[in-house]
N, C-alpha and C positions, 0 to 999 in steps of 0.2 A: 546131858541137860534135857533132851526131850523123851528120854522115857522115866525121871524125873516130874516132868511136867504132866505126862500121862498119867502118873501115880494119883497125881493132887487133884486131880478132875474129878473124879468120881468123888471124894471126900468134898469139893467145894461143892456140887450140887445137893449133899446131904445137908452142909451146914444152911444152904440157901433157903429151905426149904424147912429149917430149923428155927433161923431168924424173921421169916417172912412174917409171923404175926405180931413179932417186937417191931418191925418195921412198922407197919401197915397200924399199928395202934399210935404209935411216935407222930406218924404220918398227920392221921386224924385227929388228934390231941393238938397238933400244931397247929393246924389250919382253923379247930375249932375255937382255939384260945385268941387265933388272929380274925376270923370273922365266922360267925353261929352257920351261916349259911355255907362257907367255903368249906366248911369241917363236915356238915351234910351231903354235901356232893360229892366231897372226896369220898366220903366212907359208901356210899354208892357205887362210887368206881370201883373201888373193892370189892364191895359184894357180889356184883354182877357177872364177871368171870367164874367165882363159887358158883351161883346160880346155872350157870351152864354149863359147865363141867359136871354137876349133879344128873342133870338133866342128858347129858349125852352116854353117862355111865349106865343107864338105867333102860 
């Protein structure tokens, strides 16, 4: 069972990392269809981690 699970590990952080911008658009589409402003700071929250990740690669 746990080297089973070892296997899937690495595959699950690929698909994570696959889905994160269907996520992160789901996300913001929600929020913006439930209030104009909630949908703008969410999509903020998003950005800003990109924003600095850029920035420490560099």
């Amino acid at each position: 069972m746990k080297k089973k699970l070892n296997k899937m590990i690495p595959m699950f952080k690929l698909n994570i990392k696959k889905w994160l911008p269907v996520i992160e658009f789901t996300v913001i589409y929600v929020a913006t269809w439930l209030n104009l402003h909630a949908g703008l700071i969410v999509g903020l929250l998003f950005h800003i981690p990109r924003v600095l990740q850029k920035d420490e690669r560099s």
